[in-house]
N, C-alpha and C positions, 0 to 999 in steps of 0.2 A: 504493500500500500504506500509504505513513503516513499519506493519508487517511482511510484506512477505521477504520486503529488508533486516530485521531483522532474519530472517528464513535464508535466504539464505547464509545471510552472515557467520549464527552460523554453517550451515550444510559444508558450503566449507570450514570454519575454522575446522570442527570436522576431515575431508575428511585430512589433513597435518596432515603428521609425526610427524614435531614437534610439532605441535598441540595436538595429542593424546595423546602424553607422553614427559613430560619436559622433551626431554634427555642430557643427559648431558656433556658439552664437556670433551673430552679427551685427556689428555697431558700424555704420558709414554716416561718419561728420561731413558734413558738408558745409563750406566754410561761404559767404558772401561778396564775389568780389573781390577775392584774395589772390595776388600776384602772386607770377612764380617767383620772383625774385623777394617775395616779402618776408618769406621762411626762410632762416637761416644757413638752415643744413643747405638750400641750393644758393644761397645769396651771402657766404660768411663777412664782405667785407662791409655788407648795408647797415642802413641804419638802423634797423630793427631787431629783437633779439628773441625767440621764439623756443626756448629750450623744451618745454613739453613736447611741440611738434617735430623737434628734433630727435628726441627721443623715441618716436616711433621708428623714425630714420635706422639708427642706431638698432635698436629692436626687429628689425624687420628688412622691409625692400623699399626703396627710392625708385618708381621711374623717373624717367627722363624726359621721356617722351611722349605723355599725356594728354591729353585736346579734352575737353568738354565738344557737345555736340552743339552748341551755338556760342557767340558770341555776348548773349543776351541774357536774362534772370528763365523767365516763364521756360524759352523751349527745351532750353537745355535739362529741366526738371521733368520735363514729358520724357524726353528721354532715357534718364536716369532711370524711373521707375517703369517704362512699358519696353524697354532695348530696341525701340524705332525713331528713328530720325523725324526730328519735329518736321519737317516738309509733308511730313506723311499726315498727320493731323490738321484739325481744322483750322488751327493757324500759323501757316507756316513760316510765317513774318510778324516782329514783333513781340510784347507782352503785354499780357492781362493784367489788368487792375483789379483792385480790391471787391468791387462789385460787379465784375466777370464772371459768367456763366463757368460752369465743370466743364473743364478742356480733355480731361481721360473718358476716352469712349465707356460706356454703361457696359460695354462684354467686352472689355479689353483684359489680357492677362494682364499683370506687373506683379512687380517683385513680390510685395508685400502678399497677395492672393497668391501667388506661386508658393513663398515660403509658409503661408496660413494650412497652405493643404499638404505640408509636409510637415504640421501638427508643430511649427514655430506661433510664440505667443508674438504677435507683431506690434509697432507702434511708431506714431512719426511727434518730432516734437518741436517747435519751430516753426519756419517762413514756408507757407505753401506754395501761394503764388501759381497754382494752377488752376484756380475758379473754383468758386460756389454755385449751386443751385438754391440758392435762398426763398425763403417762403414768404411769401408776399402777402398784403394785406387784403383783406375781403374786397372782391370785387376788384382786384389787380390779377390775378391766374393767369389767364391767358396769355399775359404780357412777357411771364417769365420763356416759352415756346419765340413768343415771335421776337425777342432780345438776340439777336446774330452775338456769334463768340468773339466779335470786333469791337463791339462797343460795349458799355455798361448800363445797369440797372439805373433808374432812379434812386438813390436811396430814401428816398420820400416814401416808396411803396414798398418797403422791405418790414415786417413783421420780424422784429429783431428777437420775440422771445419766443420763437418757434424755432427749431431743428432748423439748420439746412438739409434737402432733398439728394444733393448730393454733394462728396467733400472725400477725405482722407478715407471714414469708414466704411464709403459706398465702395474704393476700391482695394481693400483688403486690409487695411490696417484697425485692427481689436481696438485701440485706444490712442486717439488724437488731442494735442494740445496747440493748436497755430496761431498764428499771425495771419489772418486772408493774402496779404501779398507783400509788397516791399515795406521795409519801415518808414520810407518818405509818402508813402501811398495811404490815403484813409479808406477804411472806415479802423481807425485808429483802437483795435478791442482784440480781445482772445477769445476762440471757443475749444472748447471743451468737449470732444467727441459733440462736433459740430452745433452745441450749443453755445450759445454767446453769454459768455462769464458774467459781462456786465454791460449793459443796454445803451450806446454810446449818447446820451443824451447833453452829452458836452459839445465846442466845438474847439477848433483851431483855426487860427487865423493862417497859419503856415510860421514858414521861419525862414529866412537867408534864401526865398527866392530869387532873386536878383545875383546871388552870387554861380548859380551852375550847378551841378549836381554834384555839389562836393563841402567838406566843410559840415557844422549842425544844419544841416538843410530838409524841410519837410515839405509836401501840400499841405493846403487846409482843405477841411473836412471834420467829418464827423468824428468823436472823442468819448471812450470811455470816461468819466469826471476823473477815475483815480487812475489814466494810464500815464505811464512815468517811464520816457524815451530810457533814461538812464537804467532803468529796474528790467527792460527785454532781456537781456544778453545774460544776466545773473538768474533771471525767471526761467528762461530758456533749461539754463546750465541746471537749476535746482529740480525743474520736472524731469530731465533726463536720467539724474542721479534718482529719483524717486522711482522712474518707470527701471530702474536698473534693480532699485532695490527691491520692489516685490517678484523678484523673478527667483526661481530659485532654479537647481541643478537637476530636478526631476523634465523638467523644459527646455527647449532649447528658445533664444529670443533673436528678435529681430529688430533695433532700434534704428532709425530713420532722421538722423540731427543734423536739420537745414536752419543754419544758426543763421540771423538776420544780419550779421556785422561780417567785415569790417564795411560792408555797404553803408551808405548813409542815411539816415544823419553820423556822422562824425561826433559821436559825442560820447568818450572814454568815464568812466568812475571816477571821483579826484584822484582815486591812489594813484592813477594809471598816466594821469596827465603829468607830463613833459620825463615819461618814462624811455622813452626814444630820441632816437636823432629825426624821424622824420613826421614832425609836427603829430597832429593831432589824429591823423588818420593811423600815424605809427603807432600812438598808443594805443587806438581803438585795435589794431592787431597784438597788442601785446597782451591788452586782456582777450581777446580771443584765445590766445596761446591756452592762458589761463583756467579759461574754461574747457579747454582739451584735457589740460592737466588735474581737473577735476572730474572729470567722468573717467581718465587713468586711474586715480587712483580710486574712485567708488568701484571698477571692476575689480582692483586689487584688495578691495575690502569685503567684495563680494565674493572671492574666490575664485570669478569667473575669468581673468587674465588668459591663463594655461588653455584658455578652448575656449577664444573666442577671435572670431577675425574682425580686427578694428582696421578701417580706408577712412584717411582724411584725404578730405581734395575741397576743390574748389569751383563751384557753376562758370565761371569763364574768368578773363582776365580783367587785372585792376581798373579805376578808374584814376589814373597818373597823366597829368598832362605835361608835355616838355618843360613846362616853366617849375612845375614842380622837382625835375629830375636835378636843374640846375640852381631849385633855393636849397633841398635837400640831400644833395649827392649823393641820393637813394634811387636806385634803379627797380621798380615796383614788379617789371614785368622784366627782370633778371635782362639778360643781352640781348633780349629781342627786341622786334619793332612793333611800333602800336599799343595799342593798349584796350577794352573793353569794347567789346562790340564789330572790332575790327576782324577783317578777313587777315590779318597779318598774325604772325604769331603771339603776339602781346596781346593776341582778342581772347584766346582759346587755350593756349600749351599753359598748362594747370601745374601748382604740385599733384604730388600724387602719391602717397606713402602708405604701405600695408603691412599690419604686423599679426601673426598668427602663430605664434611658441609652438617648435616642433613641426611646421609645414614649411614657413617661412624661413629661409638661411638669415641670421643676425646679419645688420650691418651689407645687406645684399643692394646691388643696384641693376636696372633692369634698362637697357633701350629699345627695348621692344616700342613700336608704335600702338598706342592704344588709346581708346575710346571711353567716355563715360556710358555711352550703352553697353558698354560690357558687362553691367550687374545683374544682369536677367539670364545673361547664358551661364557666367559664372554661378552665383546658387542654383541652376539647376545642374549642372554637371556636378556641384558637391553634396546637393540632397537625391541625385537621380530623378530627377522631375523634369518632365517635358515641357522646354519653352517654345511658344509659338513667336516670336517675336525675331522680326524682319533683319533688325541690324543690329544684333547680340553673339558678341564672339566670345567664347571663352578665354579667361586669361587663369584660370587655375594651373594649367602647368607649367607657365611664366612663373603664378607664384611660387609652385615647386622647386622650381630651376630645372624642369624637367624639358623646358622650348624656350629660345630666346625672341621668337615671336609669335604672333598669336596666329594662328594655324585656323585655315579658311578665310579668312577675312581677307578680299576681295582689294579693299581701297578703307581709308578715313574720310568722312565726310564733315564741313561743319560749316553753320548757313551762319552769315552776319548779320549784324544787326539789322542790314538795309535789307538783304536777300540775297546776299551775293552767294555764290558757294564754294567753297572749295574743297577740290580732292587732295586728298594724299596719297601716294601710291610708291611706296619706299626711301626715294632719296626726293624723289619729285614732289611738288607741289603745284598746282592749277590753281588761279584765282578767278572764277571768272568775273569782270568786270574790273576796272580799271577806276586806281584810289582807294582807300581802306575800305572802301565799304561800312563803317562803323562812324566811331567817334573822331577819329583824329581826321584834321584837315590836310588835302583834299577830303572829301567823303568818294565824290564822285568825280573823276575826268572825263571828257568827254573825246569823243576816239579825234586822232588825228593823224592817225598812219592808216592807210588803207590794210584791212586784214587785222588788223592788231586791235583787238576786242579786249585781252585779258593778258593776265601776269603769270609767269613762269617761273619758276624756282629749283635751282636744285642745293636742297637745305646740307648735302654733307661738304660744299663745296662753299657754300653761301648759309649759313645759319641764319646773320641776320637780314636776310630779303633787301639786298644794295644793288646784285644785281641782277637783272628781269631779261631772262633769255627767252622770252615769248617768240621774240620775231626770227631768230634764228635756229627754233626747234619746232616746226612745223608739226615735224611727223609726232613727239612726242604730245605737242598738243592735244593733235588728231585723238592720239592715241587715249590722252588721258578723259577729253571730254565722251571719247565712246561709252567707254568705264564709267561713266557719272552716270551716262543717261540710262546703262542697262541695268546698272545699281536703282535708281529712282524707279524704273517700272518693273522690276520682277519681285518676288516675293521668294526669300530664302528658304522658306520651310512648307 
């Protein structure tokens, strides 16, 4: 008889997920707006000092070679969490605002539902910035249908103490804490598994419009009365440690930390101010550092360290404008060119660091070319789950050290701010359109060589994009915009 109790018990044990395979929890920071040169470990002589995110470096693997899938906040988050290129959704230009319709289609896999059904407790906690279906006031319904994912709600007809309809929970995440979209963005409030904490019945005037998107700079809008710009990045940091601590070892978890900073508003804790060399956006990264180094060590306190994969990165490239490169001899977007938004490397090439004890080699660097849609392929090859999703390539045996690149992946794709695209395709680079395409001026040039539409690059020869062999590589042009357009109409899976 104790046999067979013995039997039973090993076979229902074998019959569990996490049973079959130690999986391992997953923590992916995602940082706002954070340069590749703003981290130390890739930037030692700048003026910021980042030792937490260093530490993962040191712990783990560095790539190199990084991109987010836009240049911009919204698309590159569509991405991240569905492993398809924002072109592919309903907006593939631009971002959504605060009273933005849901941008994740209603039967889309992501991450979160993928790792949900391989019995991880899941949760996101932070800047969504992917739209709400918000519940509207009696006698508004209909309006929420005919609002296009271009524009916004009224907030006049938003029924703020109802659910939203859809949001973080509708697409697999157990338990949500956000911010609706950018911190300069209102409706200035948090909800709470898609309820609104507190009824924004306040307002704002805004702050340092006039000064650009940089700096303590907000819209006005609508206002929780007690929300407090300073108190997000510490609120953030304290629900993540909390979503960490009711987790225990019998589970495996899945946290999702898209921290609002160093985006703006620019506005650091006192401790933090004039903690760096580069003003006040430096500090506002040094307490981000901060808040890395406290959900480090809440895992360490948890137990959970030894068996869990933690990815900090960053949604696209900083917002650094020349004058600031030469008030702070801080180079935000490390050697490269451009900066936020831009088709040029300074828009997209991200840190990008992962650590995972006993998978991961300490101290390991990777230049493998990779994508932020790579986290849909990636957890399903390490819980054996089937991803449907278009442009998700695995990078688990990158992490291994078992490939130095990622195996199937066709080309890098990543749309700019304006819409420009570009491929990557090993050494090569294709811009199509001419000018960053982004932030930095020009935006746009307008052609004036016959034939010569777009920019060419070959990054092992040319890192920082000085010089544009478009008009003398015809063939590889050819070659590379074939590769774009058969990537944009087929369906990998």
């Amino acid at each position: 008889m104790k046999k067979f109790v013995y039997f039973l018990f090993f076979t229902l044990l074998a019959h569990s997920g996490f049973a079959q395979k130690n999986l391992p929890n997953i923590v992916y920071i995602l940082a706002d707006d954070l340069g590749y040169g703003d981290v130390s470990a890739y930037n030692p002589t700048g003026q910021i000092k980042t030792p937490y995110i260093d530490q993962l470096a040191k712990q783990g693997m560095q790539f190199l070679d990084a991109h987010s899938a836009s240049g911009v906040c919204t698309p590159t988050r569509y991405g991240i969490l569905t492993g398809r290129y924002p072109f592919r959704s309903a907006l593939p230009v631009g971002v959504l605002r605060g009273y933005s319709r849901a941008l994740i289609e209603k039967d889309q896999q992501t991450v979160a539902s993928l790792l949900a059904s391989a019995g991880y407790e899941t949760g996101v906690v932070g800047k969504w910035h992917l739209g709400l279906d918000w519940t509207l006031l009696p006698g508004n319904e209909g309006k929420l249908q005919q609002t296009d994912i271009r524009n916004e709600l009224d907030p006049a007809i938003i029924d703020y103490s109802k659910k939203t309809s859809a949001g973080p929970n509708t697409v697999g995440f157990g338990y949500s804490y956000i911010l609706p979209a950018s911190l300069d963005m209102p409706p200035y409030l948090y909800l709470e598994n898609q309820q609104v904490e507190e009824s924004p019945t306040g307002y704002t005037k805004g702050n340092k419009e006039d000064k650009g998107y940089a700096g303590p700079f907000w819209r006005e809008g609508k206002m929780a009365p007690s929300f407090d710009f300073h108190e997000v990045l510490p609120r953030f940091t304290q629900k993540a440690e909390a979503f960490i601590g009711k987790q225990t070892a019998k589970k495996p978890f899945f946290l999702y930390l898209p921290l609002a900073a160093p985006h703006t508003p620019w506005m650091p804790k006192p401790e933090y101010k004039a903690s760096s060399g580069a003003g006040e956006y430096g500090d506002f990264v040094q307490q981000v550092d901060a808040s890395v180094g406290a959900i480090l060590k809440k895992l360490d306190q948890m137990g959970f360290s030894k068996n869990t994969l933690v990815i900090f990165t960053s949604d696209n490239g900083p917002y650094w404008r020349p004058d600031y490169i030469e008030r702070f001899h801080h180079q935000s977007a490390g050697e490269f060119r451009g900066m936020k938004g831009d088709a040029y490397e300074g828009g997209h090439r991200i840190p990008f660091l992962a650590r995972w004890p006993g998978t991961i080699q300490a101290a390991s660097q990777s230049s493998a070319t990779i994508s932020l849609t790579s986290l849909m392929a990636t957890v399903a090859e390490i819980t054996d789950k089937k991803s449907t999703a278009e442009d998700s390539y695995s990078i688990l045996p990158v992490l291994q050290g078992k490939a130095k690149q990622v195996a199937g992946q066709p080309a890098v794709i990543v749309s700019s701010s304006t819409g420009y695209f570009t491929i990557r395709n090993g050494d090569w680079k294709l811009i199509e359109g001419l000018g960053s395409g982004g932030f930095t001026e020009p935006k746009e040039i307008k052609q004036s060589q016959e034939g010569v539409n777009g920019q060419l690059f070959n990054l092992a020869l040319d890192p920082k994009e000085t010089q544009d062999v478009f008009a003398t590589n015809p063939q590889k042009v050819a070659e590379l915009r074939a590769l774009l357009q058969e990537i944009k109409k087929y369906p990998k899976k």
